[in-house]
N, C-alpha and C positions, 0 to 999 in steps of 0.2 A: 504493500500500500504506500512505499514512499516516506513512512514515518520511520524517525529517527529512536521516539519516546514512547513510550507506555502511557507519560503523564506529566505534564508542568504544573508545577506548583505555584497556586498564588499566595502569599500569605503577608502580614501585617509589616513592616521593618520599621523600626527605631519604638523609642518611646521605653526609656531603660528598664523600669519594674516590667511589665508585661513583656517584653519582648523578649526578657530571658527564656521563659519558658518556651513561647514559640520557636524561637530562633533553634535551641537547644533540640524540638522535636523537627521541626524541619531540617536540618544539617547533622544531628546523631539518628536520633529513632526512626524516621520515616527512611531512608538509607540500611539502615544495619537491616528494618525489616522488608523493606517491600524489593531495595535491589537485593541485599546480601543472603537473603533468608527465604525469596518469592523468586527473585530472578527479571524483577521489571527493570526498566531504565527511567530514570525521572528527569527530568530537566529544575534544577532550581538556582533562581536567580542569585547571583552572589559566587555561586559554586560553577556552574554551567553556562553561563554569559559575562563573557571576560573584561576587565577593563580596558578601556579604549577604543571598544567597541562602539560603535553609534547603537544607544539603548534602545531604543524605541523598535529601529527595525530587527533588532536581535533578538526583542522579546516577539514580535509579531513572525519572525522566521521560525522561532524556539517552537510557540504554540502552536504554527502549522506542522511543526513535524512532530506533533505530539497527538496521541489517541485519545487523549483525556485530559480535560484541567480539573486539579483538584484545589479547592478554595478554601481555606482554614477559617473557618469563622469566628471572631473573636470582638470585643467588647471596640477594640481600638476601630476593625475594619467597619461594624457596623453604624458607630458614630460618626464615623470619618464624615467631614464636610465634602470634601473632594474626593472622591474616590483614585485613588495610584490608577496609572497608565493600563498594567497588565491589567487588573480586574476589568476597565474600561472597554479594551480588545476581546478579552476573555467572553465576557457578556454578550458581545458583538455578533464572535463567530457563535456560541452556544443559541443565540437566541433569533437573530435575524440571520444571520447563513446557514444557521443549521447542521453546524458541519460537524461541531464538537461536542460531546456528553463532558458536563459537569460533575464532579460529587463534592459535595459541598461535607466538608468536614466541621461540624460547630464544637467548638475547643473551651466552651465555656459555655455556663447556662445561660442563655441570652435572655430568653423571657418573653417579651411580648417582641415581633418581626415590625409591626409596625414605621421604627424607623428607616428601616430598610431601604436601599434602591427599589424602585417597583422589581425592576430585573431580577435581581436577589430573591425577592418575594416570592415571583411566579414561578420560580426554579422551587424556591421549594417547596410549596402548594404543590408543584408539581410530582414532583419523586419524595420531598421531605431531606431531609441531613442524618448523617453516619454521627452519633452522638460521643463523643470524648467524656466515658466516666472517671476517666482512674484522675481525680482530684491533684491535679499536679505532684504525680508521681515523678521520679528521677529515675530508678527503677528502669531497666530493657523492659519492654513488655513483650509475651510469648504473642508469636508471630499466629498462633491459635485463638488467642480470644474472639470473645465476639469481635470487637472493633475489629482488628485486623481483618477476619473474615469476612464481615460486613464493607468496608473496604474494599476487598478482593473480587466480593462478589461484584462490584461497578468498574473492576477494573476490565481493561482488555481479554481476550482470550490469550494465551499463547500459546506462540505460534511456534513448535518443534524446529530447532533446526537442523535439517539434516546434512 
């Protein structure tokens, strides 16, 4: 199919108390389980789009060779007045080109969606969010739990290679 990734990740950056924890699950745990432990490929910003690079179109090349955007949802991205770039394109292809399934990961208990992008919204009216219990754990988590598997099951199939 021409894709590079299983899945680009969007998720919150900066904002020093919260963003340990994300940072932490995006860059160790989402890695150790879903490439090292599943065998997908992920695209994430920081790690997989290099400096120097002109960002914009390196995120919008990253997400077409990607089978899946996965969305971390959290207190910072839902508030956000302006939504970051990637979420903006991310939305884009998922919802007017149609071309990319979403799984929205919600990394905290958000509570009422209301503030939400409508986009946001209708995504998850639509399918709903893969829900993050383990209360900011530090802890690996077994690549078996719900979540993880719940996760898996939105992810791509894979594809044998022979």
């Amino acid at each position: 199919d021409g894709k590079i990734y299983d899945a680009y990740v969007i998720y919150p950056q900066s904002h020093a108390n919260e963003a340990g924890f994300v940072e932490y699950f995006v860059h160790q745990v989402m890695p150790d389980i879903l490439e090292n432990k599943c065998g997908y490929k992920l695209c994430i910003y920081g790690r997989d789009v290099y400096p120097g690079e002109d960002t914009a179109s390196a995120i919008e090349k990253r997400m077409q060779k990607s089978r899946r955007l996965i969305i971390l949802l959290t207190h910072q991205l839902v508030n956000c007045e302006e939504p970051a770039y990637d979420q903006h394109i991310a939305l884009y292809n998922a919802l007017i080109q149609n071309v990319t399934k979403v799984i929205l990961l919600e990394m905290e208990k958000i509570g009422s969606y209301e503030k939400l992008q409508e986009s946001l919204g209708f995504i998850i009216k639509q399918q709903g969010t893969v829900k993050w219990k383990e209360q900011h754990t530090v802890r690996p988590q077994s690549a078996n739990s719900r979540f993880w598997k719940q996760v898996r099951y939105h992810m791509p199939l894979q594809l044998k290679s022979s």
